[in-house]
ZATIMAR-28425 format. One line per field, with one value per residue: residue in one letter; x, y, z of N, C-alpha, C in turn. Coordinates in nm, 3 decimals, m for minus. Each point is the difference from the previous one (the first is absolute). Layout:
residuo	c(a,...)
neast	c(X,...)
nnorth	c(Y,...)
nup	c(Z,...)
caeast	c(X,...)
canorth	c(Y,...)
caup	c(Z,...)
ceast	c(X,...)
cnorth	c(Y,...)
cup	c(Z,...)
This chain:
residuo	c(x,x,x,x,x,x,x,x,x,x,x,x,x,x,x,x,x,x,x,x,x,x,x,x,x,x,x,x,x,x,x,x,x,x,x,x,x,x,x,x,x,x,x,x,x,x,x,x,x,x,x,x,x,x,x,x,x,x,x,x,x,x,x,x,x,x,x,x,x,x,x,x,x,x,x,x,x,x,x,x,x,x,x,x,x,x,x,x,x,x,x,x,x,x,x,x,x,x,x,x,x,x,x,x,x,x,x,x,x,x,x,x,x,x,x,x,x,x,x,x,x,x,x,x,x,x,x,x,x,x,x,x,x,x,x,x,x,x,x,x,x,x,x,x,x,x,x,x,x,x,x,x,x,x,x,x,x,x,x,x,x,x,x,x,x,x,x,x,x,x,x,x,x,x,x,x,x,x,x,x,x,x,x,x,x,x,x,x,x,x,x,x,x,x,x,x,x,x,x,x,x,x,x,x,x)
neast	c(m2.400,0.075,0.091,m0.153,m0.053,0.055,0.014,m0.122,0.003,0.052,m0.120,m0.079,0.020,0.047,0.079,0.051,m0.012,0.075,m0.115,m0.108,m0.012,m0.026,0.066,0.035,m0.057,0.024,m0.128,m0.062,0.001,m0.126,0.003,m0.125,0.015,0.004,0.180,m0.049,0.106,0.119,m0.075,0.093,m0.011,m0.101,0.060,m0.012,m0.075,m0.046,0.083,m0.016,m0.111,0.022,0.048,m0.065,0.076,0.018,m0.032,0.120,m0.014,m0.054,0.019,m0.072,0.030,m0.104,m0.018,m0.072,m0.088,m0.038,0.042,m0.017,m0.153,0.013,m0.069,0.157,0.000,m0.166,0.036,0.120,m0.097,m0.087,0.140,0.027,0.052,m0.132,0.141,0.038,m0.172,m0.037,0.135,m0.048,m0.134,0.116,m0.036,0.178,0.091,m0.030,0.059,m0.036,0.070,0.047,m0.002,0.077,m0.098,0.030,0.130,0.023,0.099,m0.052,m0.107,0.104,m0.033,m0.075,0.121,0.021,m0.129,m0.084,0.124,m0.004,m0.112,0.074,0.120,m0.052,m0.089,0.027,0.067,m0.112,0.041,0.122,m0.053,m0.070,0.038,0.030,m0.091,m0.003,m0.037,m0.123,0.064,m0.096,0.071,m0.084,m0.067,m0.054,m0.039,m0.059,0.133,m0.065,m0.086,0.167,0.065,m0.136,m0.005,0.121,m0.052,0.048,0.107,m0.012,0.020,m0.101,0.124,m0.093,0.129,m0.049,m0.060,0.003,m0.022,0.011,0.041,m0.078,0.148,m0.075,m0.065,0.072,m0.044,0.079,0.013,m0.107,m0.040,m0.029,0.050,m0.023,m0.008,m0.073,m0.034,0.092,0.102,0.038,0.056,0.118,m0.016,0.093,0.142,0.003,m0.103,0.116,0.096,0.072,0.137,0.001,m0.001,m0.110,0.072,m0.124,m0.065,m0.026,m0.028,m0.092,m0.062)
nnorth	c(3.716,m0.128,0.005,0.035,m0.018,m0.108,m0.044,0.011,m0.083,m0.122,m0.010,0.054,m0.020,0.035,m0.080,0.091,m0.109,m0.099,m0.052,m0.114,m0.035,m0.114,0.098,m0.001,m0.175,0.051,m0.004,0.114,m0.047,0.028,m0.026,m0.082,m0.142,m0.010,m0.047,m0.150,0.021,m0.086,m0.099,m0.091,0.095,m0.068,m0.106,0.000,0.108,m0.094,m0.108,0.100,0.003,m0.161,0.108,0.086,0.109,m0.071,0.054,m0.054,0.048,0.107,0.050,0.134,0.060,0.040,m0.069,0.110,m0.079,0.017,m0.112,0.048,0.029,0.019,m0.136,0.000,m0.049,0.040,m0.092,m0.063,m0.005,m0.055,m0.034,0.045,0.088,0.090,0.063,m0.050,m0.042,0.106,m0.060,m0.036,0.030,0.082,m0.050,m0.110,0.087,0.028,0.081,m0.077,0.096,m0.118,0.054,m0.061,0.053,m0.167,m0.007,m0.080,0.079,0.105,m0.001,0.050,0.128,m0.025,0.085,m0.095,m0.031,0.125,0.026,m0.101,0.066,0.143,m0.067,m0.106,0.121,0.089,m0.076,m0.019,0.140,m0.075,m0.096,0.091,0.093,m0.104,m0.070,0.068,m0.010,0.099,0.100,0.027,0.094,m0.027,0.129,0.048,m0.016,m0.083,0.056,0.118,m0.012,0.016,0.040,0.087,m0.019,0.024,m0.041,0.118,m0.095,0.065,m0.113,0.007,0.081,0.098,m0.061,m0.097,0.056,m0.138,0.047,m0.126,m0.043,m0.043,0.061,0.100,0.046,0.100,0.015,m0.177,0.090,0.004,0.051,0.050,m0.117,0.006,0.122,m0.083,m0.071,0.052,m0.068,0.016,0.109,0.059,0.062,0.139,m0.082,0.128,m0.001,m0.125,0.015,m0.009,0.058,m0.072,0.152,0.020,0.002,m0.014,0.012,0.102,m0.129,0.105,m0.043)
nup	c(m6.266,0.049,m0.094,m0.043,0.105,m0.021,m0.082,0.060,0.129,m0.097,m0.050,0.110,0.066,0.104,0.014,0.093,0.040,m0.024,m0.053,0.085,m0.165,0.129,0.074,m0.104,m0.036,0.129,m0.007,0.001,m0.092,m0.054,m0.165,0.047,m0.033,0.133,m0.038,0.025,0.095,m0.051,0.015,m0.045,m0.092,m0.002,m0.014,m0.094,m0.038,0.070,m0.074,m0.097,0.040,0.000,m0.065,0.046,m0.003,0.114,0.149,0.033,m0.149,0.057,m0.144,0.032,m0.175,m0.045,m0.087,0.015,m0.091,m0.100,m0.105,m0.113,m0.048,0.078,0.111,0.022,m0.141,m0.026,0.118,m0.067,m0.134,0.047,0.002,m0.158,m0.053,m0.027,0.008,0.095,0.013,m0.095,0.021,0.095,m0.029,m0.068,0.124,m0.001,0.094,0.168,0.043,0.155,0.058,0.120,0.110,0.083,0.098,0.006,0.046,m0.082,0.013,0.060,m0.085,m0.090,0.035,m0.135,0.048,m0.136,0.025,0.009,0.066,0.053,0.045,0.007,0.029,0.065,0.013,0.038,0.059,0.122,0.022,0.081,0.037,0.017,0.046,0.045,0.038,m0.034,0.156,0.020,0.145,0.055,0.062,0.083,0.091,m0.160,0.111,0.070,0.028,0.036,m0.096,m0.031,0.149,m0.019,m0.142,m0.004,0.059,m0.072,0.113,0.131,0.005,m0.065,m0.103,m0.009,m0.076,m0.030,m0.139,m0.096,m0.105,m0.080,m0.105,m0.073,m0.026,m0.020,m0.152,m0.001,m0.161,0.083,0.025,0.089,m0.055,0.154,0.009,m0.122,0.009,0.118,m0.095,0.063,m0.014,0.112,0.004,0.061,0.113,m0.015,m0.042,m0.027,m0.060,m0.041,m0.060,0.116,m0.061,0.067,0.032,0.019,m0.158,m0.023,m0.072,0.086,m0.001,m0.017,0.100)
caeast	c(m0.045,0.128,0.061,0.041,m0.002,0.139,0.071,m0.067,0.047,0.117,0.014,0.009,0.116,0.168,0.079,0.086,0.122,m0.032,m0.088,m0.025,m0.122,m0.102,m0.085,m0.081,m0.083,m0.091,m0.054,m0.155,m0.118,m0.129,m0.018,0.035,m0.062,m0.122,m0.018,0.050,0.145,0.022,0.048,0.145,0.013,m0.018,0.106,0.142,0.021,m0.060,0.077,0.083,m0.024,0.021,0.163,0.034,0.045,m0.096,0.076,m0.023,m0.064,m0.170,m0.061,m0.082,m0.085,m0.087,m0.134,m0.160,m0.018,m0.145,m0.016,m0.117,m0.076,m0.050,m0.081,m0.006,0.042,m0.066,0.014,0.079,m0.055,m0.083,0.048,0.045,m0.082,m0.101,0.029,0.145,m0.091,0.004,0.083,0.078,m0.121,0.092,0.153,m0.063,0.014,0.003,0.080,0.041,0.200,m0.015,0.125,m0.031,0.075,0.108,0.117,m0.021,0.129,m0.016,m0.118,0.010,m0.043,0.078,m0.043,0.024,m0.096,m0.017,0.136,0.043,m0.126,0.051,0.069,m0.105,m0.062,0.141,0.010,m0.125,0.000,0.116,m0.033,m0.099,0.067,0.064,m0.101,m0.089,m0.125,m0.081,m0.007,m0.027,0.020,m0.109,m0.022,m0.126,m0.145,m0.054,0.092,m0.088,m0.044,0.025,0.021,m0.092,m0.059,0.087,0.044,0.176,0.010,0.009,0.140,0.064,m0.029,m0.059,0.062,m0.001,0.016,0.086,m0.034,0.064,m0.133,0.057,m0.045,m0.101,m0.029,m0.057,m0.123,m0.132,0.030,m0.047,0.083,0.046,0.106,0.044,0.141,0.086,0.090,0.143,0.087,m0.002,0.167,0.023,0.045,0.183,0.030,0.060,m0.099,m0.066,0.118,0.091,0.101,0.015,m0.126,m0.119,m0.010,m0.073,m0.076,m0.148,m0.127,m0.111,m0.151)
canorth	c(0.099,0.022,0.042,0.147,0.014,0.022,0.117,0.116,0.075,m0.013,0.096,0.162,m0.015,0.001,m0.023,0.051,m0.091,m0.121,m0.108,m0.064,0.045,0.020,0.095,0.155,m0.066,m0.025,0.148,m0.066,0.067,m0.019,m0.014,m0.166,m0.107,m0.097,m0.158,m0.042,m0.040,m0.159,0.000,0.023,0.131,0.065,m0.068,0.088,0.102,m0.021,m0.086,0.056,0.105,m0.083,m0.038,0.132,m0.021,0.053,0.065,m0.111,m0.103,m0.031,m0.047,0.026,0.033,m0.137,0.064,m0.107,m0.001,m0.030,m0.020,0.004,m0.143,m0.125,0.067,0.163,0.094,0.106,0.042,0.123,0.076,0.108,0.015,0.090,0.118,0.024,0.067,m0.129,m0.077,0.047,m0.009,m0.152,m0.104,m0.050,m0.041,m0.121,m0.017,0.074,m0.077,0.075,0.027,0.063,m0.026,m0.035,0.090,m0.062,m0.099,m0.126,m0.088,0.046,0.043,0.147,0.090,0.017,0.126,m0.017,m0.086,0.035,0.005,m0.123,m0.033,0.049,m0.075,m0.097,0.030,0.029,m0.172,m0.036,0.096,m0.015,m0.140,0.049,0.102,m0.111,m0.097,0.114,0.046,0.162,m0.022,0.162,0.021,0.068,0.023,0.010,m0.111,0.014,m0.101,m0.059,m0.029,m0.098,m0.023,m0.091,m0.105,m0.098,m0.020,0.038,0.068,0.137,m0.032,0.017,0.136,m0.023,0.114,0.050,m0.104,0.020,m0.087,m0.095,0.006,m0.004,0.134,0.054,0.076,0.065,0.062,m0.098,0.108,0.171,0.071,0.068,m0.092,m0.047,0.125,m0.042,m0.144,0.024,m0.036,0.104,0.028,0.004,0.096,m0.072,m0.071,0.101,0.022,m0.118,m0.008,0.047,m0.085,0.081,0.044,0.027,0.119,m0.028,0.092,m0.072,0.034,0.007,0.031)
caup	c(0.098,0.105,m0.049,m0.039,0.119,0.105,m0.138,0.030,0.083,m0.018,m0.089,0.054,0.088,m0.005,0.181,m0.004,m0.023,m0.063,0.063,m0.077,m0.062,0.056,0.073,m0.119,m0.060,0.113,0.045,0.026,m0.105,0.067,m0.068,m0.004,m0.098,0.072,0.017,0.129,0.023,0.054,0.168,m0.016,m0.037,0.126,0.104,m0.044,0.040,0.116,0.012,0.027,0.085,0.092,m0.017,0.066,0.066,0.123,0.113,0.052,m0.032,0.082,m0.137,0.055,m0.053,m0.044,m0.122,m0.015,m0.119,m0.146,m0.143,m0.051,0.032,0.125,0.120,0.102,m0.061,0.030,0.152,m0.015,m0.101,0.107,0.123,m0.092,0.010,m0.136,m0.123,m0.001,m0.034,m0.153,m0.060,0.077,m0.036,m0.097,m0.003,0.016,0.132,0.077,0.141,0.082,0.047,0.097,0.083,0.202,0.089,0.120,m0.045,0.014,0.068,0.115,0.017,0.058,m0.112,m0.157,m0.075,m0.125,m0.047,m0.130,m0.106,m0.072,m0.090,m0.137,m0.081,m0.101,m0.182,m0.095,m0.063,m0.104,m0.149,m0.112,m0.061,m0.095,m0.128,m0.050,m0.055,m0.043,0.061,0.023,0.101,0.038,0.141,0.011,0.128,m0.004,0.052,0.165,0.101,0.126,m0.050,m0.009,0.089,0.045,m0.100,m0.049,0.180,0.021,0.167,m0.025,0.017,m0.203,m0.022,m0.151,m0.071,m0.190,m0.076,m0.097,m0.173,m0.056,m0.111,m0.171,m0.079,m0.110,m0.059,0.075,m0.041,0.040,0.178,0.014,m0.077,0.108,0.072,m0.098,0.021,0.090,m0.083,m0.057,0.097,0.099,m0.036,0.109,0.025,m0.040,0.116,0.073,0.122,0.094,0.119,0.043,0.139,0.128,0.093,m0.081,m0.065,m0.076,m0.040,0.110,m0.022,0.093,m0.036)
ceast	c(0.100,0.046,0.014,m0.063,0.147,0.064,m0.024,0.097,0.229,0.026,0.009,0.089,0.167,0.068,0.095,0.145,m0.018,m0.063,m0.023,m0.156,m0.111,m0.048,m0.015,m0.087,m0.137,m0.107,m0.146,m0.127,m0.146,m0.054,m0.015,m0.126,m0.125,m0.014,0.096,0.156,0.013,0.055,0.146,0.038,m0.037,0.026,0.183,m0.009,0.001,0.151,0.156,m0.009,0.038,0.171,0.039,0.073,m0.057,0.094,m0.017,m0.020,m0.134,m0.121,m0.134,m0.155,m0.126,m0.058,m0.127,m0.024,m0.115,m0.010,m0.154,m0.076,0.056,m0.053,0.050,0.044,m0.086,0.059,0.129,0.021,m0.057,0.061,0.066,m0.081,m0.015,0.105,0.126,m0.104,0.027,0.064,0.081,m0.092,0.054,0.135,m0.036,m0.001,m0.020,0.065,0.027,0.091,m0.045,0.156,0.004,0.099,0.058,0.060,m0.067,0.095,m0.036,m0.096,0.016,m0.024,0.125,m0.008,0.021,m0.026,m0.009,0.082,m0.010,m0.103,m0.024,0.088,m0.050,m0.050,0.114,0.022,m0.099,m0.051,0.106,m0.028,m0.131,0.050,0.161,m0.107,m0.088,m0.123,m0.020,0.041,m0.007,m0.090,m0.092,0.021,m0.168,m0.062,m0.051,0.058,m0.115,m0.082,0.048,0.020,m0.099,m0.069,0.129,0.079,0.122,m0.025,0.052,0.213,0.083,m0.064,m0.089,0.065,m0.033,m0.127,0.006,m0.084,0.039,m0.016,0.130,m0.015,m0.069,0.036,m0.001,m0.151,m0.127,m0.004,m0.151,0.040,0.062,0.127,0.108,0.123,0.116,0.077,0.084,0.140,0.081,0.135,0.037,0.098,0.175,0.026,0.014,m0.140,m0.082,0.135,0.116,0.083,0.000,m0.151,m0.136,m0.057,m0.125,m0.106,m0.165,m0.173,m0.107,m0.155,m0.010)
cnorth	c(0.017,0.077,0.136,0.066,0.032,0.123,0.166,0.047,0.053,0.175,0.115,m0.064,m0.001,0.021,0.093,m0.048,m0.136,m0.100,m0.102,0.035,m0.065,0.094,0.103,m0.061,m0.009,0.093,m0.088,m0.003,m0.051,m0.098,m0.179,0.016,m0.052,m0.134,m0.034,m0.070,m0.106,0.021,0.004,0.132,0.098,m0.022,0.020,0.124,0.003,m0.049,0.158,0.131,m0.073,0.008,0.127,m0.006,0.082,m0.003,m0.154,m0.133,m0.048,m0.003,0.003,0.043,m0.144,0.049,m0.117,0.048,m0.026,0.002,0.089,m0.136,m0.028,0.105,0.134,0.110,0.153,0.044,0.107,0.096,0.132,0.100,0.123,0.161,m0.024,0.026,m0.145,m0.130,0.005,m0.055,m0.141,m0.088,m0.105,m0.090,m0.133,m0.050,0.130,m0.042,0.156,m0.048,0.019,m0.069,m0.036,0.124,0.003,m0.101,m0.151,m0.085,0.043,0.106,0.197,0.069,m0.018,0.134,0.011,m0.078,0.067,0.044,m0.131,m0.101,0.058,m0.025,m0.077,0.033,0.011,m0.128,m0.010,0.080,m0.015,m0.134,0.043,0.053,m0.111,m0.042,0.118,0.009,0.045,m0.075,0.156,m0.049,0.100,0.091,0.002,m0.118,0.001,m0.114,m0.112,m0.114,m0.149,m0.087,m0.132,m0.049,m0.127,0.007,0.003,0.068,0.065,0.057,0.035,0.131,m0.057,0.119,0.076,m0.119,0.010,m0.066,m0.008,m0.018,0.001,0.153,0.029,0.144,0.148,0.075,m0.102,0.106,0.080,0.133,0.105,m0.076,0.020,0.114,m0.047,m0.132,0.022,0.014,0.146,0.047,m0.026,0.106,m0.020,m0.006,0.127,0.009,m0.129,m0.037,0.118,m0.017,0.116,m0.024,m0.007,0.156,m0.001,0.118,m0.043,0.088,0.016,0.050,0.144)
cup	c(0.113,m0.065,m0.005,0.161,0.040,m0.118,0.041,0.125,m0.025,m0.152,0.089,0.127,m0.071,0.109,m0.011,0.063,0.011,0.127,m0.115,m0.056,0.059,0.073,m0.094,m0.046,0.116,m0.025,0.052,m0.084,0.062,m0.096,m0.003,m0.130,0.050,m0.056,0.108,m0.069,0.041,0.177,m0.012,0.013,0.191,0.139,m0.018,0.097,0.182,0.041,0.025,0.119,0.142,0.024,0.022,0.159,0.193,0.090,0.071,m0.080,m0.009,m0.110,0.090,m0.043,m0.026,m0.139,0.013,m0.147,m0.035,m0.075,m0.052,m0.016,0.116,0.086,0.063,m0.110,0.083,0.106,m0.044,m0.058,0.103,0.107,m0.036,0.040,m0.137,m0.106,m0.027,m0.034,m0.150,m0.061,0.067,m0.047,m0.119,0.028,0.071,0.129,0.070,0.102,0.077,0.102,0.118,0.077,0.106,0.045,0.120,m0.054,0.059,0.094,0.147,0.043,0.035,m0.137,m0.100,m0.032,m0.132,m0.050,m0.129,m0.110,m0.035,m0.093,m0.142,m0.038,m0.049,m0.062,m0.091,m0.075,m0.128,m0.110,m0.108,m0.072,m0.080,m0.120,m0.078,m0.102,m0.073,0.007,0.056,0.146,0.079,0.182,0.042,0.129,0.028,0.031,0.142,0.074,0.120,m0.072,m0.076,0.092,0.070,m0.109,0.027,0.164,0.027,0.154,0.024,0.025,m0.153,0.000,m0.181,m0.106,m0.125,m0.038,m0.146,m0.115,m0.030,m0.142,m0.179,m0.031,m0.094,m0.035,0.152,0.000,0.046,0.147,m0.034,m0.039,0.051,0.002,m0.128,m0.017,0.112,m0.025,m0.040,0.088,0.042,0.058,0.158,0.077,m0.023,0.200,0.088,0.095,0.119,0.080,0.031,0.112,0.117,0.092,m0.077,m0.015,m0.104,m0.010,0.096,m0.057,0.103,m0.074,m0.082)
């Protein structure tokens, strides 16, 4: 099932100049098993999101976590909107991304906290898609909500959160979800960079 998971996203992708085949092997599928992962496995991924790189050094981000079966699994289960619930109920971890929004060395605003808290996923999506496991980044849930179940202060921004989980069958999906199981192209370099001034194409309401 790794196998042909990762096979899937390396078959429709193609770099248009040379990288390494982990970031065409990355994507996000929805698709878990609903069995539980060796703690190892899931300390790995924790272990490399710990090796990102921060402003200062200041390694600011935090992940709070929940294995399935155990006590806070529901608390973060719940914390999901109705349609990101459907489909995480399947997976073996939840974790939520949060960040400090003052430097530790001198107590002043981090304005890149959250740049550097997404690097850490990043990490932690590349040691996934290494180890060939489902790792998908959420916005859908009730920050506040987590805020005050899991007594994150008010000093931590609440960023993301993320499932964890053994790939599956995409047809084990709702069958609404199941057209969207499929790894996802990317715009050409002409419309995300340029030298000079900022010449880009602007969007509005």
């Amino acid at each position: 099932m790794t196998t042909e998971v990762l096979g899937r996203a390396l078959a429709k992708r193609t770099a248009d100049h040379p990288i390494e085949e982990i970031f065409l092997k990355r994507w996000s599928p929805r698709a878990m098993d609903g069995n539980p992962i060796d703690d190892n496995q899931l300390m790995s991924l924790f272990e490399a999101a710990r090796w990102a790189p921060s402003t200062y050094n200041e390694q600011e981000w935090r992940f709070l976590y929940a294995k399935r079966d155990t006590k806070p699994w529901t608390t973060y289960l719940d914390l999901l909107v109705d349609a990101n619930q459907k489909w995480c109920k399947d997976a073996a971890a939840l974790v939520v991304v949060c960040s400090c929004k003052v430097m530790s060395r001198n107590g002043n605003p981090n304005p890149v906290h959250q740049f550097d808290s997404g690097a850490a996923f990043e990490n932690l999506c590349l040691q996934g898609a290494a180890t060939g496991l489902v790792v998908h980044g959420m916005s859908g849930f009730d920050a506040d909500a987590a805020r005050e179940k899991l007594g994150v202060p008010d000093n931590y921004s609440i960023n993301a959160m993320i499932a964890i989980g053994n790939p599956a069958p995409a047809d084990s999906l709702p069958e609404d979800l199941q057209e969207m199981e499929k790894p996802s192209s990317r715009k050409p370099l002409s419309e995300i960079i340029c030298e000079g001034p900022f010449v880009f194409r602007q969007y509005s309401k």
